[in-house]
N, C-alpha and C positions, 0 to 999 in steps of 0.2 A: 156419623153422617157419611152417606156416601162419597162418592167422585162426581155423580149428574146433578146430586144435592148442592154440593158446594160451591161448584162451579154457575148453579142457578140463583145465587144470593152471598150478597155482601158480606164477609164478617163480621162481625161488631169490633171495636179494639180490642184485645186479649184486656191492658187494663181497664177497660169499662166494665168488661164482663168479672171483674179481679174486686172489683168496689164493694166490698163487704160490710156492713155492720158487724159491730162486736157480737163474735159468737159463744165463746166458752167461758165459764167462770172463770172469775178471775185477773184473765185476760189484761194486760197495760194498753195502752191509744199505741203506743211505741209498738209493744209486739203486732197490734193488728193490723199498724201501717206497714213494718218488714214481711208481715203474713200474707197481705193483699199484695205488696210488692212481688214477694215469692210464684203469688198464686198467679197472678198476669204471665213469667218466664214458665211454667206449669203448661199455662196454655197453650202459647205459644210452643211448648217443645210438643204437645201434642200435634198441634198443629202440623208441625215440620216430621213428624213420625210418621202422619199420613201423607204427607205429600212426597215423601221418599218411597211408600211403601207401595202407592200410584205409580212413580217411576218405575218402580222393581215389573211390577205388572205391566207394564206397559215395553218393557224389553222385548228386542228383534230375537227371534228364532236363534235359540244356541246349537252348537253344532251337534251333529250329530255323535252317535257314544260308538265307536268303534267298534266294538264287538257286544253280544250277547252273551256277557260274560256269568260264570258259570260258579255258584256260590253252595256250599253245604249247609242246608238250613236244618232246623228242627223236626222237622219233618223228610227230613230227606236233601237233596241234589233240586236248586232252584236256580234260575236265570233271573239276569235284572227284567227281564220285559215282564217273568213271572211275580216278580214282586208286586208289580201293582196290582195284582186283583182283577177287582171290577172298576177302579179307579183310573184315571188319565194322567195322574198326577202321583209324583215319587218320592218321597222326602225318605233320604237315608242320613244317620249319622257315624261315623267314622269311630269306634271305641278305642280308647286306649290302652287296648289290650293283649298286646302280640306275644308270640311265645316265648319270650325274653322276659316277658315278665310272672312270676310267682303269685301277685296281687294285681288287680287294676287300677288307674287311674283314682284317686281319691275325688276328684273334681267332676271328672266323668262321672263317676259311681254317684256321683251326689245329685247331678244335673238326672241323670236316666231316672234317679228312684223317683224323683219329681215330675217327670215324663211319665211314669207308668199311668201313675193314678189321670195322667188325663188321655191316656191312648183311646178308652174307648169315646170320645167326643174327635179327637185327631181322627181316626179311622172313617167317622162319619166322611169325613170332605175329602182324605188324599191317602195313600198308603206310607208306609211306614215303615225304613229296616234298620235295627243298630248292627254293625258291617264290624266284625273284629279279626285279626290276623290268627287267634290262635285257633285251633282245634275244636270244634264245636261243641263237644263232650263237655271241654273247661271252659267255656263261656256258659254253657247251660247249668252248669253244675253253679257256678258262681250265682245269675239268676237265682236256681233252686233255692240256695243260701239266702239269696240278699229276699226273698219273698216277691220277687218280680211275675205278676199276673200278665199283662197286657204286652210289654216289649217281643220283638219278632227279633230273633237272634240267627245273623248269618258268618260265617266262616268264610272269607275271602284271602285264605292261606296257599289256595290252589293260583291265582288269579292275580294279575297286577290294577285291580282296583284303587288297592288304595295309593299305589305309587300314582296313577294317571289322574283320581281327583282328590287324592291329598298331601301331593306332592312330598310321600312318602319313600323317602330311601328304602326297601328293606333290610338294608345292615345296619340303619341306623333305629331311634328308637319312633315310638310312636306318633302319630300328628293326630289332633282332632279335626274332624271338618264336616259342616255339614252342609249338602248340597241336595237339589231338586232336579228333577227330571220330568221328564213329560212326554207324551206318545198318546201321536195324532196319525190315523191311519197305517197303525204298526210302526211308525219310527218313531224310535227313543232318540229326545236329544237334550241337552242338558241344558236348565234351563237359569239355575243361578247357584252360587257359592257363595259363604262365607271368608273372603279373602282378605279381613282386618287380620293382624297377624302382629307378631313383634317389630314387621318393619314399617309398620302404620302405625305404631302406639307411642304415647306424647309421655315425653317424662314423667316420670315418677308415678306411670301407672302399669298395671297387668293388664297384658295384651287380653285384648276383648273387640267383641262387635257391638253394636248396637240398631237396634235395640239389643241390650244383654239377654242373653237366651236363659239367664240362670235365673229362678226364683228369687232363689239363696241371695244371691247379690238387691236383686231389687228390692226386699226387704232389708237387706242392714241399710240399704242407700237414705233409708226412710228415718233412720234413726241418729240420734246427736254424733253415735263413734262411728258411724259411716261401717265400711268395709274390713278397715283400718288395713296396716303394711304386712302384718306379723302373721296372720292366722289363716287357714287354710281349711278346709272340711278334711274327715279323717274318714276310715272305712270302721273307725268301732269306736266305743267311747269309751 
C-alpha cells in the first residue's frame, strides 16, 4: 500500500487482521495462538518498515558531493555524475576490498553475489556502482571468478571517495557502506547512508542496519537456530 493509500484509510488492528483459524496439519490451539500472536508483531513490523521508509523519502535536500570525483571503471575512466546513466538516482556500495587485501570481504562477497542476480530489475528504477579501493584489473578478475554477470565495478584508489562517504581511513582497513545520491538539474547531492554501525548496535548483536540488506540473514532469521553467534559466510566451501 502506498503513502496516499494509507493515509486515506484506517488500519484495521495488526491483531485483528493476526486472527487466524488453524491452518497446517497438525498444528496444537497453543501453537496457533503463539502463531497469530507472532503474526500481529509481523504486522505491525511491516507496518513500521513502511513508515520509516516514507521518512527516508521524505528527507530535505543533502548536501551537495564536492567534487566529480573520478573512478577507473570497466570500461574505462568514469565520474560519479557518469554513473548514473539515464537515471536521477545513484545507489553505490562500498566493497571490502582494498589493496591490503589478497581476498575480499566474505560477507561482502556474499551480499553482492545476491545482488547480482537482482541488478537487472535494480537497474530498471536507479543506477548502481560496487566502489572498491583496489586496482580494477583485481576486482574484475575476482568478479570474472566469482561468475558475477550484472555488477558494475569501479576502482576509487585514485580518489578519497571512500574516506568522505565511508568514513574510511586509508591506512586503516576497509568500511562497507552503502549510500545514494541523486542529481536534479546537473547537481549531485547525497541523498542518504547507511549509518547503523558498531556504535548503534545493542548487545550481543553484529552490527547491522535495518531493514538488513542481506538475503542470507533474512532467511536463517526465519528459522528455529536463527543467525546464531559462531558462523559466518565463506568465499569457498
Amino acid at each position: 500500500m502506498n503513502d496516499a493509500n494509507t493515509s486515506m484509510h484506517t488500519l484495521k488492528p495488526a491483531r485483528e487482521l493476526a486472527d487466524l483459524p488453524q491452518r497446517f496439519p497438525g498444528e496444537s490451539p497453543e501453537y496457533r495462538r503463539a502463531r497469530n500472536a507472532l503474526l500481529a508483531e509481523e504486522i505491525e513490523l511491516r507496518r513500521q518498515i513502511e513508515r520509516v521508509a516514507a521518512q527516508r523519502r521524505a528527507l530535505p535536500a543533502g548536501g551537495i558531493v564536492p567534487e566529480d570525483y573520478r573512478f577507473d571503471g570497466e570500461a574505462g575512466p568514469a565520474t560519479l555524475s557518469q554513473m548514473f546513466g539515464a537515471h536521477d538516482t545513484l545507489v553505490t556500495y562500498n566493497w571490502m576490498f582494498g589493496p591490503q587485501r589478497e581476498q575480499p570481504c566474505p560477507m561482502c562477497t556474499s551480499l553482492l553475489s545476491a545482488w547480482d542476480g537482482e541488478m537487472p530489475d535494480i537497474q530498471q528504477r536507479v543506477a548502481f556502482a560496487v566502489i572498491g579501493r583496489s586496482p580494477i584489473d583485481k576486482l574484475v578478475a575476482f568478479k570474472q571468478e566469482r561468475g558475477w554477470r550484472h555488477l558494475r565495478l569501479y576502482s576509487s584508489g585514485g580518489n578519497t571517495f571512500n574516506r568522505d562517504y565511508a568514513a574510511e581511513d586509508p591506512a586503516a582497513d576497509d568500511v562497507p557502506a552503502l549510500n545514494v545520491f541523486t542529481r536534479t538539474g546537473g547537481v549531485v547531492r547525497h541523498f542518504w547512508a547507511e549509518e547503523m554501525g558498531p556504535s548503534t548496535s545493542d548487545p550481543g548483536q553484529d552490527p547491522r542496519g535495518a531493514p538488513d540488506l542481506m538475503p542470507l540473514w533474512t532467511i536463517l532469521d526465519m528459522t528455529p537456530g536463527g543467525r546464531g553467534t559462531d558462523w559466518y559466510p565463506k568465499l569457498t566451501y
